[in-house]
N, C-alpha and C positions, 0 to 999 in steps of 0.2 A: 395286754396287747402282745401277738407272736413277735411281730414285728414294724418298722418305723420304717418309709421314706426317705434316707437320706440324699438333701439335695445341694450339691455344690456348689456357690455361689458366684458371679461372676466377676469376682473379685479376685478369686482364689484360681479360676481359671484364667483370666488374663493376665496375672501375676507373671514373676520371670521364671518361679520353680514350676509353676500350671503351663507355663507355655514348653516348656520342654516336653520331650516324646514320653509319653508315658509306660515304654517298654526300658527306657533308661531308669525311668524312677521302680519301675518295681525290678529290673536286675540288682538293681542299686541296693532293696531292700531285701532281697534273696541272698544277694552277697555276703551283706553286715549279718543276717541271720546268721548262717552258716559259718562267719566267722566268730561269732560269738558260741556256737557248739565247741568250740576249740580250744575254750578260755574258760578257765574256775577261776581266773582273778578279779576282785571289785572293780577294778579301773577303767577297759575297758567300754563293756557296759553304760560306766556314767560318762566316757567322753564321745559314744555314740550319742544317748540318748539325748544328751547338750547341744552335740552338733545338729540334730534332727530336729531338737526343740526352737533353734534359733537359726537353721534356714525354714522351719515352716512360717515361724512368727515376721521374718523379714524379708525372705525371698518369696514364701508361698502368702502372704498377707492374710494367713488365718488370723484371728479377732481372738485374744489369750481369753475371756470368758466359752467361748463355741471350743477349742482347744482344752483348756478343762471341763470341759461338761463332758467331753468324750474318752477324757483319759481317767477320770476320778473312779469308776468303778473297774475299772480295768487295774489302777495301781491299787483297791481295796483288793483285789483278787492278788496281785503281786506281794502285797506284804501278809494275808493270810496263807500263802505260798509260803514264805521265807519262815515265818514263823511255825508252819508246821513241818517243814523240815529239821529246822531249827529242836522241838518238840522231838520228833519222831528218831532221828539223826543216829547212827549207830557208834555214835564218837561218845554217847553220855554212858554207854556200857563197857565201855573200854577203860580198867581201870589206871592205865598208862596216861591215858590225856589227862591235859588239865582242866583242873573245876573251875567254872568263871561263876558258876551261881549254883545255890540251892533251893528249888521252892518245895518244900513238904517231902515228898519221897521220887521229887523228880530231881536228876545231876544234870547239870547242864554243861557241858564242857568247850573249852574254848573254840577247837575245831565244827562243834556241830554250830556254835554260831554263824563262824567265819564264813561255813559252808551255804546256812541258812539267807545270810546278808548277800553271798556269790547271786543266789538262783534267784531270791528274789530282784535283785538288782537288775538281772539277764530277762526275769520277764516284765519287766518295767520299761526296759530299752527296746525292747517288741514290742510292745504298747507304744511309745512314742514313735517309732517307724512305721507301724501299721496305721496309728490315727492321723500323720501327719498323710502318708499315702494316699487314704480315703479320702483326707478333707482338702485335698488340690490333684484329684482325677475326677475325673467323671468317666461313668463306665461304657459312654458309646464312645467316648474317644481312646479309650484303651482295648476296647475290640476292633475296632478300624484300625490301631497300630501294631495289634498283634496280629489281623492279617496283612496289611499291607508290607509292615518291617521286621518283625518276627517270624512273617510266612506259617502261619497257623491256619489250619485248613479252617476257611469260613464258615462251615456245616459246624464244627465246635464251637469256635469263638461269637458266633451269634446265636449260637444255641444256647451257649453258657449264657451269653448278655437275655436274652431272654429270661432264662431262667431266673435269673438274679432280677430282673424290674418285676418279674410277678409272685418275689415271696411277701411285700411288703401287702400283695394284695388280701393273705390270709388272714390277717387282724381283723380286715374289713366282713371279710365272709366270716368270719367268728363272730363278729358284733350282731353280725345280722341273724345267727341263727340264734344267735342267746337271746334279740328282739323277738324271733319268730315263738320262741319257747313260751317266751312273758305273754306274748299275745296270747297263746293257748292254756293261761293258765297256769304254766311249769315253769318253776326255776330256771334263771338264765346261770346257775352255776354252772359249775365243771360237769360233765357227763358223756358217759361215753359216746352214746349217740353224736352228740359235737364233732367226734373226730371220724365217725362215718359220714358228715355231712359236708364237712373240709373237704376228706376224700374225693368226694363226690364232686363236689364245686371243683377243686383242683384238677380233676379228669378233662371236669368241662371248656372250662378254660385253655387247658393245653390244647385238647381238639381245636377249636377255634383260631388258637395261635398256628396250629400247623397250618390251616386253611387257608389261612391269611398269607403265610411264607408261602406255600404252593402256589396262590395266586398273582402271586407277583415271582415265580418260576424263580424261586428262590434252586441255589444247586442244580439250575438246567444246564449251566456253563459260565465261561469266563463273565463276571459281571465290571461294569465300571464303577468307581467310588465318587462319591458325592464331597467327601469330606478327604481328601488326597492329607498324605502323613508322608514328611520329607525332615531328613534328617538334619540338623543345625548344627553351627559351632557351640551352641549352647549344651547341646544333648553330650559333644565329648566333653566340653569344661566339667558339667557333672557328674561324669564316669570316670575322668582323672581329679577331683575334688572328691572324690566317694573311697579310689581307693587309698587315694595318699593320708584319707582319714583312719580309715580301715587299721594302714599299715603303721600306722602313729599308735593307736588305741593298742594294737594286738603287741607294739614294742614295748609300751609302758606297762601292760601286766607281764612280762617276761619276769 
């Protein structure tokens, strides 16, 4: 399967972190990213990813099984991160550092560790900001708030949202042509043919989408919103809770 559906629950959206504007939660998470480019220290890191792990669980009312199903191969990816920097690390050729291990004819030295535990750590806290992100937005109310309060030209932001509710549709047109294949006979394995026919279906579909925007005179001029986005005391609380965190985590790796 290319891809999966994910769908927001209403749980997650009537929540107090879901009911906030969702141009505050992704500044929010643009922010802590960018601040953690700034940081090689563990610390950091883990008092983001703590703080993000424990407003999604109590403010955003994610379910801690749906919350680890989405972060579990994402932190597999983060600790084979760490480890093969860790592996790779130009600190174990340097015969100035210290040795913390030896296996066979690989040096392991204390820095390529320290290094290794930094980056992994850093993409684990990207993981837990981006999974908590996804599992209390949902993506038409974050294109309604990037044009309405962001001021993002509509022709992008619903172009984008489009774009993004018909990748999940690829899996489905892959199923089908692997069915089509079996019917005639042929392997529903991999095959190049497959990705001329994706192609093809994905052409189709786009034409269609535009048709449908055309017809409802999508970009003829100033439109009204169905779904109005207005700012709250709630949206500054979490933009002065986001940085006075920021500014905590980035003092304690000093």
């Amino acid at each position: 399967m290319i891809a999966a559906r994910l769908e927001v629950e209403d749980a997650q959206l009537d929540s107090p972190l879901g009911m906030t504007s969702p141009v505050v939660r992704l500044a929010v998470a643009l922010v802590w990213l960018l601040g953690l480019a700034f940081t090689l220290h563990p610390i950091p890191p883990v008092v983001l990813a703590g703080a993000t792990l424990a407003a999604g669980l109590t403010l955003g009312g994610i379910p801690p099984v749906n919350l680890g199903r989405t972060l579990a191969p994402v932190w597999l990816a983060a600790l084979a991160i760490g480890f093969s920097n860790t592996l790779f690390s130009a600190a174990n050729g340097d015969p100035a550092a210290a040795t913390l291990a030896t296996i066979g004819p690989v040096r392991i030295a204390t820095e390529a560790v320290a290094n290794g535990i930094s980056i992994g750590l850093r993409v684990a806290a990207i993981a837990c900001v981006g999974a908590v992100l996804t599992l209390t937005t949902d993506s038409t109310r974050l294109a309604d708030a990037l044009v309405q309060q962001a001021r993002i030209p509509a022709r992008f932001a619903y172009g984008a949202l489009a774009a993004y509710q018909s990748i999940p549709r690829f899996s489905e047109d892959l199923a089908t042509l692997r069915q089509a294949r079996r019917i005639r006979g042929l392997r529903g394995t991999w095959h190049p043919r497959l990705f001329v026919g994706l192609l093809v279906l994905a052409i189709r579909h786009a034409d269609r989408m535009a048709v449908s925007m055309d017809a409802r005179a999508f970009g003829a001029g100033p439109r009204t919103h169905y779904r109005v986005q207005r700012w709250t005391w709630p949206d500054a609380a979490l933009g002065a809770a986001a940085v006075v965190i920021l500014a905590i985590a980035l003092s304690l790796g000093r």
